[in-house]
C-alpha positions as CSV (number, residue, x, y, z in Angstrom):
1,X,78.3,55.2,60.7
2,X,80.1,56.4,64.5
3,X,78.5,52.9,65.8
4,X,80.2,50.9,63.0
5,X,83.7,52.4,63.6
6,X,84.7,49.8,66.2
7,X,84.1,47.2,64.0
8,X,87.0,45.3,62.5
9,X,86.9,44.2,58.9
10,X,89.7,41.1,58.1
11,X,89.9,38.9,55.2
12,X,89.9,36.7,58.3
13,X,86.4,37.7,59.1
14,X,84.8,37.8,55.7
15,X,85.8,34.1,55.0
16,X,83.6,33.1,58.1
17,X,80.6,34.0,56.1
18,X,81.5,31.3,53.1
19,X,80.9,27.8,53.0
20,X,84.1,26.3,51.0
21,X,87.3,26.6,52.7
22,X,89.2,29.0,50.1
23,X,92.2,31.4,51.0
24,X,91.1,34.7,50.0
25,X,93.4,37.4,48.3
26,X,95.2,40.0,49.5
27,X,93.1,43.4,50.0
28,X,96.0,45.2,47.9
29,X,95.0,42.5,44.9
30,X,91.2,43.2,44.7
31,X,90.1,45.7,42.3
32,X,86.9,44.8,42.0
33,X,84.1,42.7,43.6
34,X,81.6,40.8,41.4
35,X,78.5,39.2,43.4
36,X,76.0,36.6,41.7
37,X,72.7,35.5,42.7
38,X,72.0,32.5,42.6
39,X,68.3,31.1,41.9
40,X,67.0,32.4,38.1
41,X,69.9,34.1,37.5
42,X,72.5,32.1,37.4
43,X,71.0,28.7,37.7
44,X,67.2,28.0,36.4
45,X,65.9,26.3,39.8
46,X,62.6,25.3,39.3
47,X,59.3,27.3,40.8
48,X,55.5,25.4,41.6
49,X,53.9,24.7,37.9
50,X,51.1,26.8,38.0
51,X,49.4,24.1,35.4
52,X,49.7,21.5,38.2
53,X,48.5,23.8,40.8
54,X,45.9,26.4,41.4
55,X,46.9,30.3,41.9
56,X,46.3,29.6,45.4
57,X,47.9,26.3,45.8
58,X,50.8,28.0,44.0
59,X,51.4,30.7,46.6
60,X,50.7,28.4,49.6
61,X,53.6,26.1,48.3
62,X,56.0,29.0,48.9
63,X,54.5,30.2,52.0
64,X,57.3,29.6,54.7
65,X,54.7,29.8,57.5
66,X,52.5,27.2,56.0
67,X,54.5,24.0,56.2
68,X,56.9,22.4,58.8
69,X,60.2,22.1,56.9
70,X,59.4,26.3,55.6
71,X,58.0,24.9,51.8
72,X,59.3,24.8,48.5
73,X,62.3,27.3,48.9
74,X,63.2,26.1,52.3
75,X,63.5,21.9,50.9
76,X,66.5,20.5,49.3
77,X,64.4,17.9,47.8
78,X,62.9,20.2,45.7
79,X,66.4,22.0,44.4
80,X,67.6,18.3,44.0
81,X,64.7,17.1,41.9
82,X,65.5,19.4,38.9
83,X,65.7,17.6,35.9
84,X,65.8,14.0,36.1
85,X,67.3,14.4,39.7
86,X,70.9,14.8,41.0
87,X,72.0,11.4,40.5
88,X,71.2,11.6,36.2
89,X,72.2,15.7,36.4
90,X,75.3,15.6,38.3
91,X,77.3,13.5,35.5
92,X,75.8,16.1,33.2
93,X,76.2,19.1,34.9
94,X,72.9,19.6,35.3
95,X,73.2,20.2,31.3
96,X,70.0,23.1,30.6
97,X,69.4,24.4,33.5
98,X,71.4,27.3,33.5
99,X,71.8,30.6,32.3
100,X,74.5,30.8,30.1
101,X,74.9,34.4,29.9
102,X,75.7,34.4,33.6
103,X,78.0,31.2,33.6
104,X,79.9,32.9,31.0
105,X,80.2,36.1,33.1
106,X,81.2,34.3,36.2
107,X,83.8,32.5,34.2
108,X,85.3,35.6,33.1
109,X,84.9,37.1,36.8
110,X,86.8,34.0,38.2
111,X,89.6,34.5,35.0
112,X,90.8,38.6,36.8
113,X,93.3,38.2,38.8
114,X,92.3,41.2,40.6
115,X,88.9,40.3,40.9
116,X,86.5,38.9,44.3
117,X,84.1,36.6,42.9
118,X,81.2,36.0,44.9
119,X,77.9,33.6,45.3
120,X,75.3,35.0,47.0
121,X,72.0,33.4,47.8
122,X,69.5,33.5,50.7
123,X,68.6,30.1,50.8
124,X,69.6,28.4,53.9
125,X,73.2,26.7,54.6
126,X,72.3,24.0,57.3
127,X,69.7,22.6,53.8
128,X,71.5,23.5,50.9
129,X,75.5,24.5,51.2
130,X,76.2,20.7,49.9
131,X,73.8,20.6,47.2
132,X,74.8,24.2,45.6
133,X,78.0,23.2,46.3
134,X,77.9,20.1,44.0
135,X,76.1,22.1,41.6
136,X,78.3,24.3,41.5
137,X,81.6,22.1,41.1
138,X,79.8,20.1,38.3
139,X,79.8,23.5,36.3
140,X,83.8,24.1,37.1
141,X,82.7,27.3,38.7
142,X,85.4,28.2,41.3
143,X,83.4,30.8,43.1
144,X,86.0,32.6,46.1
145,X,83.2,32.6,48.3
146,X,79.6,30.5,48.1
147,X,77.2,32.2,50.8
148,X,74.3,30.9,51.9
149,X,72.2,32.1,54.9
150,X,73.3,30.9,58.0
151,X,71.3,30.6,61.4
152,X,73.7,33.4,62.9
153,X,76.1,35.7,61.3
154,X,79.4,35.5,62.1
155,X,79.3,37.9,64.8
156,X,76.0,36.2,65.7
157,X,74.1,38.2,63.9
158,X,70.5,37.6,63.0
159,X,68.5,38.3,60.2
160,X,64.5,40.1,59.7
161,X,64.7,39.3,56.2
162,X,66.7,37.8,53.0
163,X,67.8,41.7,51.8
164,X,69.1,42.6,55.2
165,X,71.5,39.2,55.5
166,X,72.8,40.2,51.6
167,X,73.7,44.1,52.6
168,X,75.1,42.4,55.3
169,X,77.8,40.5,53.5
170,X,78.0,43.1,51.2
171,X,79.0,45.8,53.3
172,X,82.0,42.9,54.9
173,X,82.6,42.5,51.2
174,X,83.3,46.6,50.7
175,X,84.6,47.8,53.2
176,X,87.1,44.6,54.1
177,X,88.3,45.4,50.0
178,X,88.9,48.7,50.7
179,X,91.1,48.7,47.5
180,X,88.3,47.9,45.5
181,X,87.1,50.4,43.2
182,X,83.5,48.4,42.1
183,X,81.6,46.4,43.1
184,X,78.8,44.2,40.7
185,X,75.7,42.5,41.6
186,X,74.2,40.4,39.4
187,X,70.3,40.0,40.4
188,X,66.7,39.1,38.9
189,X,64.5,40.2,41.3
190,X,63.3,43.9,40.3
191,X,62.9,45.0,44.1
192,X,66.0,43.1,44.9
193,X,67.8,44.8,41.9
194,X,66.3,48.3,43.5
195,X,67.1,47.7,47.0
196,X,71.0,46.8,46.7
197,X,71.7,50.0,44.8
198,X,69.7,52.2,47.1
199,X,71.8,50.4,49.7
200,X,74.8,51.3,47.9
201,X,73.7,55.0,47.1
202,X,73.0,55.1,50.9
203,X,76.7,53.4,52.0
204,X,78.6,55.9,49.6
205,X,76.8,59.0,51.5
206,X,78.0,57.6,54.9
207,X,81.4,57.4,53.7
208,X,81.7,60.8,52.1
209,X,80.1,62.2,55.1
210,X,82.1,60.5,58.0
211,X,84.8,61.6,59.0
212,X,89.2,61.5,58.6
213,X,88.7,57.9,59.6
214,X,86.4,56.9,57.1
215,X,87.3,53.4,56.3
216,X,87.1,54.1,52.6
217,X,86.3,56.0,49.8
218,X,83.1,55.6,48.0
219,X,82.9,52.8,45.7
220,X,81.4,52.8,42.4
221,X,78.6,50.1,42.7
222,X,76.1,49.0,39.8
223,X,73.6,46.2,40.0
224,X,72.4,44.8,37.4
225,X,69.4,43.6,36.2
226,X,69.1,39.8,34.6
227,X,66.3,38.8,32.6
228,X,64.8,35.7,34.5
229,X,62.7,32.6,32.8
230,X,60.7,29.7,34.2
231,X,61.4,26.4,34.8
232,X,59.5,23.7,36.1
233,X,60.0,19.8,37.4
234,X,58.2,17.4,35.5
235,X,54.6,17.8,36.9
236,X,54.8,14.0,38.0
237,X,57.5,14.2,40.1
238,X,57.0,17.5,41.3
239,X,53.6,16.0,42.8
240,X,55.5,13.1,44.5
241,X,57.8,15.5,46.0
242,X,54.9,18.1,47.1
243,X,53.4,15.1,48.7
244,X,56.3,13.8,50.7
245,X,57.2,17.4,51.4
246,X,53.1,16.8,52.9
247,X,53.6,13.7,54.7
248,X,56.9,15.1,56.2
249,X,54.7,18.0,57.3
250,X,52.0,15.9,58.6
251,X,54.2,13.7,60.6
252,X,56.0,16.1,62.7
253,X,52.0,17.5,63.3
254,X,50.8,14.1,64.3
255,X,54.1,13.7,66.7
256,X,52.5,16.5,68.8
257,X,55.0,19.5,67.9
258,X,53.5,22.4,65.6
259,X,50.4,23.1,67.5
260,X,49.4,26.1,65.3
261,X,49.7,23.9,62.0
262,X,46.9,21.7,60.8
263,X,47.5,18.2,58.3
264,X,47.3,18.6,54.9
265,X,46.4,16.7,51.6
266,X,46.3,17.0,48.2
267,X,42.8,17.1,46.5
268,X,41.9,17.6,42.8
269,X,40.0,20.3,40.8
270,X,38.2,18.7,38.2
271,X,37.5,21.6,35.2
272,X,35.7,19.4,32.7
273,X,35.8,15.9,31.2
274,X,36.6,15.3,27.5
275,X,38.0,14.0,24.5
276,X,41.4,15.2,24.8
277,X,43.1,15.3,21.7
278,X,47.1,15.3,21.5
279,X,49.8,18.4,20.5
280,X,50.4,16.4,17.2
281,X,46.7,16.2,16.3
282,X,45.7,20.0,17.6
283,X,48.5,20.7,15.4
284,X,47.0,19.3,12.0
285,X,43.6,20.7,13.1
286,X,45.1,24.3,13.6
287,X,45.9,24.1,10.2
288,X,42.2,24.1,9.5
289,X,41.4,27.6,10.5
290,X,41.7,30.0,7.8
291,X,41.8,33.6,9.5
292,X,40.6,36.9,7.9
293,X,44.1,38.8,6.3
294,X,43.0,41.9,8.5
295,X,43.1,39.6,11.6
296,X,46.6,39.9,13.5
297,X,47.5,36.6,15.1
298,X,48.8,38.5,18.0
299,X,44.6,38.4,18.7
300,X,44.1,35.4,18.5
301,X,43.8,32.3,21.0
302,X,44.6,28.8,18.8
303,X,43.1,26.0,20.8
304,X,42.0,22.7,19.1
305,X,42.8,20.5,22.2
306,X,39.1,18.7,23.1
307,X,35.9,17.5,22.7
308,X,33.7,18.7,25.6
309,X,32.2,15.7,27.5
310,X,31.0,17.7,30.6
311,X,31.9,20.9,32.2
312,X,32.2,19.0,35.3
313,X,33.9,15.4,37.3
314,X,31.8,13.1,34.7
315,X,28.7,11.2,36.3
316,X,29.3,7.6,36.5
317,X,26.7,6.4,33.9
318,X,27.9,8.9,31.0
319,X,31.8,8.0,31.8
320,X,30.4,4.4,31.2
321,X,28.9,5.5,28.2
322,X,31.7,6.9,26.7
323,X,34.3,4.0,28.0
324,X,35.7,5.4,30.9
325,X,39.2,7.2,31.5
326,X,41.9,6.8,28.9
327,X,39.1,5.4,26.6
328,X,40.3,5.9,22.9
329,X,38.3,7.1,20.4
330,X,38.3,8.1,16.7
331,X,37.0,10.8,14.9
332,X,36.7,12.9,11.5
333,X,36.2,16.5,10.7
334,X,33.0,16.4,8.6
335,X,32.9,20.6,8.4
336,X,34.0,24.1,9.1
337,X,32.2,27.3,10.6
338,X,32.7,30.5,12.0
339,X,31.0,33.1,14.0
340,X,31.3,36.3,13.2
341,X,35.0,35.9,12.3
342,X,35.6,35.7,15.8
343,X,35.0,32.4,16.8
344,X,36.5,29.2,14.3
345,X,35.6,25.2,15.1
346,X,35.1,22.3,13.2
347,X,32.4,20.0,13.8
348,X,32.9,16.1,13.9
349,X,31.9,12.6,13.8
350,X,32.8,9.6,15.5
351,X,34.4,6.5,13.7
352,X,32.5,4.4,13.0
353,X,29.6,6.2,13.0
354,X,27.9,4.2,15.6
355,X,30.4,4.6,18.2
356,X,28.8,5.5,21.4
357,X,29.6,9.1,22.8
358,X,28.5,12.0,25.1
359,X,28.7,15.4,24.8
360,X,26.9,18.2,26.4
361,X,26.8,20.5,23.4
362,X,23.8,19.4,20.6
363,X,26.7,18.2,18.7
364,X,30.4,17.4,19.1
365,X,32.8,19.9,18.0
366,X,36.2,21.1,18.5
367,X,36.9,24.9,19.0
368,X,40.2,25.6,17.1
369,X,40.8,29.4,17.7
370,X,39.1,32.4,18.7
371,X,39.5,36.0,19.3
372,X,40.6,37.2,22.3
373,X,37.7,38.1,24.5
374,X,35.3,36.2,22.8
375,X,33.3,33.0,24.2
376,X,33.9,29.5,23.3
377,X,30.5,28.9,23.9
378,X,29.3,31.0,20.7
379,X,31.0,27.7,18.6
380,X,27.0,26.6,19.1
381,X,25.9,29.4,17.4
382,X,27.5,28.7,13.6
383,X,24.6,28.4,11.5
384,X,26.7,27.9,8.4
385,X,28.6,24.7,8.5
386,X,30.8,24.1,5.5
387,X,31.7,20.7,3.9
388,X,34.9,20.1,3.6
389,X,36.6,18.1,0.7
390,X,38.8,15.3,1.2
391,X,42.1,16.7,2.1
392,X,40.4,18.3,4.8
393,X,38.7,15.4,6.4
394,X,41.1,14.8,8.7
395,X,41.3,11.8,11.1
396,X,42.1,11.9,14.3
397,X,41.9,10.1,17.9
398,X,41.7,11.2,21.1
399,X,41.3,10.0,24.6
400,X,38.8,10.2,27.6
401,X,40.3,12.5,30.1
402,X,40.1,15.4,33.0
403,X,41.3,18.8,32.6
404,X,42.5,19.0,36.5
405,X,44.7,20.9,38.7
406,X,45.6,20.0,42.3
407,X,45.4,21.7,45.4
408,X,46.2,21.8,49.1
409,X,43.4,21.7,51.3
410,X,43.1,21.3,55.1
411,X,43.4,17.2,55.8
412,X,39.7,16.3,56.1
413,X,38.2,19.2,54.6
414,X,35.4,17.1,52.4
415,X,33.9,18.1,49.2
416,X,31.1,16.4,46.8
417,X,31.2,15.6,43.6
418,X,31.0,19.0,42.7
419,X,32.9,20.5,45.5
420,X,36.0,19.3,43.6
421,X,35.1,21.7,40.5
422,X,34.6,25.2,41.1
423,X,37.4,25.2,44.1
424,X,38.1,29.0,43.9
425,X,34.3,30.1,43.4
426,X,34.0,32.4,45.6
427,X,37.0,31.8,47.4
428,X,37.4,35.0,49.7
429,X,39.9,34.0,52.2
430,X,40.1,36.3,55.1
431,X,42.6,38.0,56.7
432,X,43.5,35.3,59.1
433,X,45.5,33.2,56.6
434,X,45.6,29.7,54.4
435,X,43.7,26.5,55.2
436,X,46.2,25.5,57.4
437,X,45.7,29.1,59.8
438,X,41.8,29.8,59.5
439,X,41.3,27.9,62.4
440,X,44.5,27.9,64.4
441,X,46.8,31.1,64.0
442,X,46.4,34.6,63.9
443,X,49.3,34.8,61.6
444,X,48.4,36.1,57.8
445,X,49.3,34.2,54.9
446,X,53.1,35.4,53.5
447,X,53.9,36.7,57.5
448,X,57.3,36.6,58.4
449,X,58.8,35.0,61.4
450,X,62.3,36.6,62.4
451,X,65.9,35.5,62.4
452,X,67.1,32.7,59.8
453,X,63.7,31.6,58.6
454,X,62.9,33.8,56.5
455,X,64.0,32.9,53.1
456,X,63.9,32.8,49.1
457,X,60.4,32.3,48.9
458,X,59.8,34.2,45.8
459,X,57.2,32.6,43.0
460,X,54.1,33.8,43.2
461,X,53.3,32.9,39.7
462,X,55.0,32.7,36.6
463,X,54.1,31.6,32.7
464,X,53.3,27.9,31.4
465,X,57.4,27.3,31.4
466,X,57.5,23.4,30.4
467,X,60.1,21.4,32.5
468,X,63.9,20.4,31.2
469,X,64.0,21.4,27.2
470,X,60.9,23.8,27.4
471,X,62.7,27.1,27.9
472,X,63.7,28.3,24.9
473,X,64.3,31.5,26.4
474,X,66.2,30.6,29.5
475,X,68.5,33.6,30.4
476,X,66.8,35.6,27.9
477,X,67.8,39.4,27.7
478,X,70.0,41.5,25.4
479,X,73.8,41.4,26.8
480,X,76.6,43.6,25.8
481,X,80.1,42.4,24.5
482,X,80.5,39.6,27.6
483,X,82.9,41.8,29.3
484,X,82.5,45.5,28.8
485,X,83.5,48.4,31.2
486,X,86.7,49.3,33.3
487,X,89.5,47.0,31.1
488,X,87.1,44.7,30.2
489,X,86.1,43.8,33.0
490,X,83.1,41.5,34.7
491,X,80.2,42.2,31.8
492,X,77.1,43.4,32.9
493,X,73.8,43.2,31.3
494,X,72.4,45.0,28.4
495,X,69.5,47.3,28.2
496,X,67.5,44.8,28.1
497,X,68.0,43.1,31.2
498,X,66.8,46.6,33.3
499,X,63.7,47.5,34.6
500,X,61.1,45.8,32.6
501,X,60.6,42.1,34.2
502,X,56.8,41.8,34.9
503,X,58.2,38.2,36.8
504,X,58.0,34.8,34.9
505,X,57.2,35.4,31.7
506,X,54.7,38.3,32.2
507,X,52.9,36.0,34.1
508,X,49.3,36.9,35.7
509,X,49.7,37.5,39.6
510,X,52.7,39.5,39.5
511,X,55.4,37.0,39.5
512,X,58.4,36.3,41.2
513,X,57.6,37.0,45.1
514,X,59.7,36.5,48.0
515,X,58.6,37.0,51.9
516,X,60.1,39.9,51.9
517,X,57.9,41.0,49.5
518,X,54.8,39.8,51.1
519,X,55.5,41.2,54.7
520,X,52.4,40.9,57.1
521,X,49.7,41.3,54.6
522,X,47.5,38.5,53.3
523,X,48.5,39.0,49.8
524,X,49.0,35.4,48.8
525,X,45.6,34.5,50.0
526,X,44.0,36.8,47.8
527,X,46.2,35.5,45.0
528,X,43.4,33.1,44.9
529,X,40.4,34.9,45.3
530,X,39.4,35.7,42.2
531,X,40.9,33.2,40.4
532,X,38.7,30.9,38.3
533,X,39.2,28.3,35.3
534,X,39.4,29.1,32.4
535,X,37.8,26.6,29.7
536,X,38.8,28.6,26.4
537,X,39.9,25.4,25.5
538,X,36.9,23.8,25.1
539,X,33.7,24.3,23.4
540,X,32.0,26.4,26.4
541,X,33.9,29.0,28.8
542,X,32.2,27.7,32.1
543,X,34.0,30.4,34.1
544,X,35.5,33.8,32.8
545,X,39.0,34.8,32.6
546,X,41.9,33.9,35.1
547,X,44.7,32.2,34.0
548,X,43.6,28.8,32.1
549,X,44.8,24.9,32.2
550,X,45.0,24.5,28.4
551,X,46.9,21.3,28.3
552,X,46.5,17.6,29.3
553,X,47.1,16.9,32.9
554,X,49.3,14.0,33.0
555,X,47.6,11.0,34.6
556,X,48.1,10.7,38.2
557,X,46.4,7.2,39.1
558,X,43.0,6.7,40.5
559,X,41.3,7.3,37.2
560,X,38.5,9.8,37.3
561,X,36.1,10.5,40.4
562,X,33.0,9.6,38.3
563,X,31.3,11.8,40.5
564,X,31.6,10.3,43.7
565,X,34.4,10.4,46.5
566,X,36.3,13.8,47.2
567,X,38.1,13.6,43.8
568,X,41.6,13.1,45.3
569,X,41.8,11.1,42.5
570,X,43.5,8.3,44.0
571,X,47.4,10.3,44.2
572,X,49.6,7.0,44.4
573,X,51.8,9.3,46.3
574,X,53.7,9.0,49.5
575,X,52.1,5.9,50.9
């Protein structure tokens, strides 16, 4: 505390570390200070669909040390693809994309006269002060101060990590409002949420144990934990934006700066080939399964979504067999069977009969549901296939397709027909880092560089979120009376909002990440190295249990590799 003493905390000062040019009030005025984070808890910024990419991919993406321009938390393209993009959202307000819960807290904040309302993020101000701005302003929220990192404090500071720039402005924040006697931050990251109030525990023992010239008293500081959700772009454009952010990347490479960086690309991971059938139709088919009463449907997987063709990129003379990509074909439900009451399909016929058609089971079939931890494969094992009467002969159609995700791979880095598959089989990266480091770097995948850089990178992971309406529980979490506490002031959340975030949606791989979470360990490489497809949605599980692709990929050009090529699949991206 005796080295801070000399330091001289003005209202003057403090404004230098906000990036809107707003008079500030009096110290006398301020009774309280009420801080908001910005990224998944008050605004729903999108995170790296882990359906479009592998667990690998998915880490790499938000990897600072991997890409040129720092990645997906360091590029305002990104930010400014959400939704339909900032020239469609802006009109609207970017209209479902935020948490409400918070907007309505901030609005109340920003009502109390006696009240310091603050944003706080750590993504970077040279990239993204005139995009949160706008965002901001299409919302009416009149923040007094919108911080974003800076390259240099304003005492030209610098900055080892995202948490040590925040308890830098909110230590300005107390003890230039020395009047003030709370302060609130509103935060979704559970180490974030941890960290601020042992900061704050830690700042109120310095000030009861300095001395007659402590600047002042302690202050009564709560931070406050907000539920957090997952959103996502659409998977298409998210794609054309990873691969510009790629190009961009491999430009500045090819120009001769970045020596310890290599070129990137985006390949394919072909899972299987099959009849895909659509939500409408897996639907109508679910309704087929008839589950025993003393079965909970908590333990149960529903699936109903293909016909296997192959468990791998489809040879070129059986994708000519069945038509080739985006071929459509008919079929009916001719019976039902179970195994052991654990595993439910229906078996089926093509229309008209005589249709040509491949599968690599001795019959086609779709699995509609099985218990958890059971094997789709055992759908070969029902003996007992039951006729079905009319009403139950349903008719459907579906459509020759890959179950795919991408990935970003080394530029060059070539793979055969079956390469493309299996991607993570056996995938144990070593210490040394990502694609883009085995070769060149000794730094580890997640290591920080100091100063300014180091950022918001935080999704490791996070559940199947759809993009734009998907989230139905966007800003979930139980809130009090909007504004409870000290004369109804700022609200804070309710029970529910503490403590118990496993990340996005209790998603596999822990979540929501942030460098600062990954220090100089290799923890996002290993991510990966276990990770395998899952094919419980079709008729054999090829690979056990990691977290599945159990929904049509949308199609990206270029067909299907037919088993030759790479299986880059032709991205029509960036050319």
């Amino acid at each position: 505390m005796a080295s801070r003493k000399l330091v001289s905390y003005t209202i003057t000062g403090l404004k230098r570390w906000s990036c809107v040019a707003r008079d500030l009030p009096p110290v006398s005025q301020v009774k309280a200070l009420h801080v908001y984070d910005f990224d998944n808890t008050l605004f729903m910024s999108p995170l790296p669909n882990t359906k479009l990419w592998n667990a690998y991919t998915t880490g790499f993406l938000q990897t600072q040390e991997c890409f040129v321009n720092g990645g997906w938390w360091h590029d305002p393209n990104i930010l400014g693809a959400t939704g339909q993009g900032i020239e469609k959202e802006e009109p609207t307000a970017w209209a479902g994309w935020w948490n409400e819960h918070i907007v309505e807290l901030v609005e109340l904040s920003i009502k109390q006269k006696d009240t310091l309302t603050v944003l706080l993020t750590g993504r970077g101000e040279d990239n993204f002060a005139d995009l949160l701005k706008r965002i901001v302003a299409s919302k009416n929220l009149a923040f007094d101060m919108i911080c974003l990192k800076p390259q240099a404090g304003p005492n030209n500071q610098t900055f080892t990590s995202t948490m040590n720039y925040k308890q830098a402005i909110l230590r300005d924040l107390v003890l230039t409002y020395t009047d003030a006697d709370e302060i609130r931050v509103y935060e979704d990251r559970v180490k974030h949420t941890k960290a601020f109030q042992d900061y704050f525990d830690s700042m109120n023992k310095e000030l009861l144990n300095s001395s007659t010239s402590s600047p002042r008293r302690p202050i009564n500081a709560e931070v406050i934990q907000v539920a957090d959700a997952v959103t996502t772009l659409d998977p298409v454009a998210e794609t054309a934006e990873v691969q510009r952010m790629i190009n961009a990347h491999n430009t500045a490479i090819h120009g001769g700066s970045h020596a310890l960086l290599t070129p990137l690309e985006i390949k394919r991971s072909v899972f299987f080939t099959g009849y895909l059938i659509s939500s409408v139709d897996t639907a109508r088919l679910l309704k087929l399964v008839s589950l025993p009463s003393s079965l909970p449907e908590s333990e149960v997987k529903f699936l109903a979504s293909n016909i296997i063709i192959t468990p791998r990129p489809c040879p070129r003379s059986i994708l000519d067999k069945v038509g080739g990509i985006g071929r459509k074909q008919t079929w009916q439900v001719t019976g039902l069977g179970s195994h052991e009451s654990r595993v439910w399909a229906a078996r089926v016929a093509p229309i008209p009969t005589d249709a040509p058609y491949h599968t690599d089971n001795p019959f086609p079939l779709v699995v509609l549901a099985l218990v958890k931890g059971s094997r789709p494969q055992d759908a070969n094992r029902i003996q007992n296939w039951q006729p079905v009467p009319s009403s139950k002969q349903i008719v459907f159609q579906t459509e020759v397709g890959e179950k795919v995700q991408l990935r970003i791979e080394t530029h060059g880095e070539g793979d055969g027909e079956y390469g493309a598959v299996f991607v993570n089989k056996n995938l144990k990266r070593q210490r040394d880092g990502p694609p883009a480091f085995e070769r060149d770097s000794h730094r580890t995948f997640g290591s920080q560089r100091g100063g300014h850089y180091n950022d918001e990178n935080r999704r490791l992971n996070g559940a199947n979120g759809g993009y734009r309406g998907g989230q139905n529980n966007r800003g979930r979490g139980a809130y009090n009376s909007p504004h409870n506490g000290r004369n109804a002031r700022g609200g804070r959340g309710g029970p529910g909002n503490r403590g118990n975030n496993r990340g996005r949606g209790s998603a596999r791989g822990g979540g929501y990440k942030s460098l600062d979470d990954v220090q100089n360990n290799s923890r996002y490489a290993n991510q990966g190295s276990s990770y395998q497809p899952n094919y419980d949605d079709g008729p054999s599980s090829y690979a056990a249990g990691a977290d599945g692709y159990n929904s049509s990929f949308p199609a990206l050009g270029g067909g299907g590799s037919g088993g030759q090529g790479n299986g880059d699949g032709g991205l029509p991206y960036g050319k």
